[in-house]
Structure formats: C-alpha cells, structure tokens
C-alpha positions as CSV (number, residue, x, y, z in Angstrom):
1,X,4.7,-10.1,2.0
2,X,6.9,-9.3,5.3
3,X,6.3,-7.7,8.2
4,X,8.0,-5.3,10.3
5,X,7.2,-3.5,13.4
6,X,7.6,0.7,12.9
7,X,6.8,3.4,15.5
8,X,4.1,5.7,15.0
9,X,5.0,9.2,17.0
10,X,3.9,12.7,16.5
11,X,5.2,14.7,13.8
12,X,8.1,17.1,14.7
13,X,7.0,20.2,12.6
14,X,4.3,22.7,11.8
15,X,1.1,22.8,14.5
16,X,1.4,18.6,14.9
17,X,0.9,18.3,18.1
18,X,0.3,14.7,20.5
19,X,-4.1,14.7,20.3
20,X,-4.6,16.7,17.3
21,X,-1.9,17.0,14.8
22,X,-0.3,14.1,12.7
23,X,1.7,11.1,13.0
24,X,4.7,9.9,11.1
25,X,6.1,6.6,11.0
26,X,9.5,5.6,11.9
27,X,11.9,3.3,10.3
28,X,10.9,-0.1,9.8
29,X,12.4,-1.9,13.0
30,X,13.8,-5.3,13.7
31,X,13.9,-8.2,11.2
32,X,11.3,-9.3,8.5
33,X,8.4,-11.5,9.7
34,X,6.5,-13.8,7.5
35,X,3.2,-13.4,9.4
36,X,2.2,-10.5,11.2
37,X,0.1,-12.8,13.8
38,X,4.1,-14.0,15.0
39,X,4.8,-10.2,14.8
40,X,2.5,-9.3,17.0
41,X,3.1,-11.9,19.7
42,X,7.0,-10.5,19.6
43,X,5.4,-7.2,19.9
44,X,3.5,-7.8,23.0
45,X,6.5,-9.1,24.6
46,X,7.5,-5.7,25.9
47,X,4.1,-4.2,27.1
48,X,1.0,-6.3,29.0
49,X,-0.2,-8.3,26.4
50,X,-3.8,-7.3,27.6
51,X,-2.6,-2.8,27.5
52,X,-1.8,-3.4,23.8
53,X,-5.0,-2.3,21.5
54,X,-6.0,-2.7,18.3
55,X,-6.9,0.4,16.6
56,X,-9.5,-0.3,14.5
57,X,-13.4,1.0,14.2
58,X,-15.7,0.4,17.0
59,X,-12.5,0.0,19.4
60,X,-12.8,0.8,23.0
61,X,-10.0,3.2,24.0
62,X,-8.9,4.0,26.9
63,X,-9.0,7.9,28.2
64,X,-5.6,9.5,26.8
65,X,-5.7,7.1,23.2
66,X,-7.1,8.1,20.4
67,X,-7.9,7.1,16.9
68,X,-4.6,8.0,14.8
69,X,-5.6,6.3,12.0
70,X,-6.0,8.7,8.2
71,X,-3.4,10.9,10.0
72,X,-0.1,9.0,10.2
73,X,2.1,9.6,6.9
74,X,2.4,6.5,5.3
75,X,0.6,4.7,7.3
76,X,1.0,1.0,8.6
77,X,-2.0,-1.4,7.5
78,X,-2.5,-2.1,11.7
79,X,-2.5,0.3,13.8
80,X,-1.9,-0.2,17.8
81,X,-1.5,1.4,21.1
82,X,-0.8,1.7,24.8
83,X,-0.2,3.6,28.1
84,X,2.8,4.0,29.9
85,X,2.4,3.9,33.4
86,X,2.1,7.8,33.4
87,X,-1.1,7.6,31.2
88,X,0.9,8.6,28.3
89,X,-0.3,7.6,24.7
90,X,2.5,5.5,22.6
91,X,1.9,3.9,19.4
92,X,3.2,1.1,17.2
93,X,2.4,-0.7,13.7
94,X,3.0,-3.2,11.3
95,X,3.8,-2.4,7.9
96,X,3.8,-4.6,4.8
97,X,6.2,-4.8,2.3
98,X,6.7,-7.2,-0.4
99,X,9.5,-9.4,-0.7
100,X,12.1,-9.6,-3.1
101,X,11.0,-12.0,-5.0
102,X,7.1,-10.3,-5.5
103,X,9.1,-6.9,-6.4
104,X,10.8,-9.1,-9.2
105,X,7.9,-10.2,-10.2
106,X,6.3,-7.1,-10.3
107,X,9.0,-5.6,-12.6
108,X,8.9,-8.4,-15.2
109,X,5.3,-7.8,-15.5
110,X,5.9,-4.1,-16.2
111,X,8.7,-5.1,-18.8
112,X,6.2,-7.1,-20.0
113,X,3.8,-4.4,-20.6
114,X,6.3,-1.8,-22.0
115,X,7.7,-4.3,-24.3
116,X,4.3,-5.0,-25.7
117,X,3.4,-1.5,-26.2
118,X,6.2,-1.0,-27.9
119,X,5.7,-4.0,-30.1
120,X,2.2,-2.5,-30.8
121,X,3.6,1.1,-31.2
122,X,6.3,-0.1,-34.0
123,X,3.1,-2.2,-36.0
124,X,1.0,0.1,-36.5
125,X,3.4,2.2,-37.7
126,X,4.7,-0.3,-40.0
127,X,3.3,-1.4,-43.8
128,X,1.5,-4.4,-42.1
129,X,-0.1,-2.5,-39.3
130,X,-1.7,0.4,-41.8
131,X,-2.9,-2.7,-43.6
132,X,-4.4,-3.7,-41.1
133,X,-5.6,-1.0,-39.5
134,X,-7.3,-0.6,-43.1
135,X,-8.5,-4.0,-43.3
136,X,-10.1,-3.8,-39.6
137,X,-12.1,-0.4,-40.9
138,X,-13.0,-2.2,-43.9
139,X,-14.5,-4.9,-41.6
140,X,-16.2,-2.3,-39.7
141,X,-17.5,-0.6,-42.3
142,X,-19.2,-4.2,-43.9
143,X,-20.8,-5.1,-40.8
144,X,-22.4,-2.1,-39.7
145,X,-24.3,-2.3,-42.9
146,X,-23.1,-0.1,-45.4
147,X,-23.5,-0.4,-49.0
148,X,-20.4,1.3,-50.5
149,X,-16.8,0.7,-49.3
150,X,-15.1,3.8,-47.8
C-alpha cells in the first residue's frame, strides 16, 4: 500500500452543511508515502504537532470538532483534525491505495479465476465432463446406500 494525504471538507450541495451535513474528500495530495507514520510526521509540519487530533472513538475533541467519521464519501482509513486560530474546524486524512504492483497482482488472480471457470464451464459441457458428472452421481448413489443403480 501507499499513502497520501486528502482533505476532508464539507460537501458543496443539498442541506450539507459544516456540523451536521457530509463530508467529501478531495484529491489525493502530494506524493505516495510508503508508511503513513512518515505521512503523518509531514503532515504535522504545517499545524502544532500537539492541535492535530486523531479522530477515532473515545477521542477528546475540542469545542467546534466533531466526529466526521461514517459521513465523509469515500472515506480515508484515518481521520484527523484541527483549529485555526479562529476556532474553525478543518480536517485532513490519509487514504490507502495499493500500488501498482498489488493491482497487478490482483488482476492475475482474477484472470486466474475467470480462466478456470471457463475451463470448468467448457468440461462439463463436453463428452468427458457428462461422464463424469454421471460417474460422480453413480458414486453418490453407491455410497449413500442404495441397492439399485439409478
């Protein structure tokens, strides 16, 4: 996986509004980051390292943050915030993505897959595979106990 830093505002349309409404995420910004612990250090370069919370259960927010989280559109996988020196509420995250490499891998293993079910598909519709199928029943049939073939 990578990392990248996206910013979590409030949605521009329909009743969303900042403290009750939803969030959207931005773009993802700035360059790929193999561990999100690095991220976040670069992160709280611009804003006191110590104004810069987690969001996450049983976090103490300050008066003007709230909980976002289950109402940003595709939301991040962390979830932070600060005040600006106006008391205003702004919010960041980091979002995971998979590399290029894991995405490759991914689609081989979905080739994979699809050429397998079609190998299976084209059997049992050949000779061989209703042979099969009839020796598999026959099988069945035997070791459930019965006395007469089907």
């Amino acid at each position: 996986m990578v990392y990248y830093e996206t910013v979590i505002t409030p949605c521009a349309t329909g009743r969303a509004h900042r403290g009750f409404g939803e969030y959207q995420c931005g773009n993802e910004d700035g360059d790929a980051w193999e561990d999100d612990g690095d991220l976040l250090d670069a992160m709280r370069d611009g804003v006191d390292p110590a104004e810069l919370i987690e969001i996450m259960d049983d976090a103490e927010l300050p008066d003007g943050m709230e909980d976002i989280r289950g109402r940003i559109h595709s939301e991040p996988y962390r979830v932070f915030g600060f005040l600006d020196d106006a008391g205003h509420a702004h919010y960041l995250g980091i979002v995971a993505l998979p590399t290029q490499e894991e995405l490759a891998w991914a689609q081989q293993q979905i080739d994979d897959i699809t050429a397998t079910r079609e190998a299976i598909t084209k059997f049992d519709a050949s000779p061989d595979g209703e042979r099969y199928k009839k020796i598999v029943g026959i099988t069945m049939w035997v070791n459930l106990g019965a006395d007469t073939l089907p």
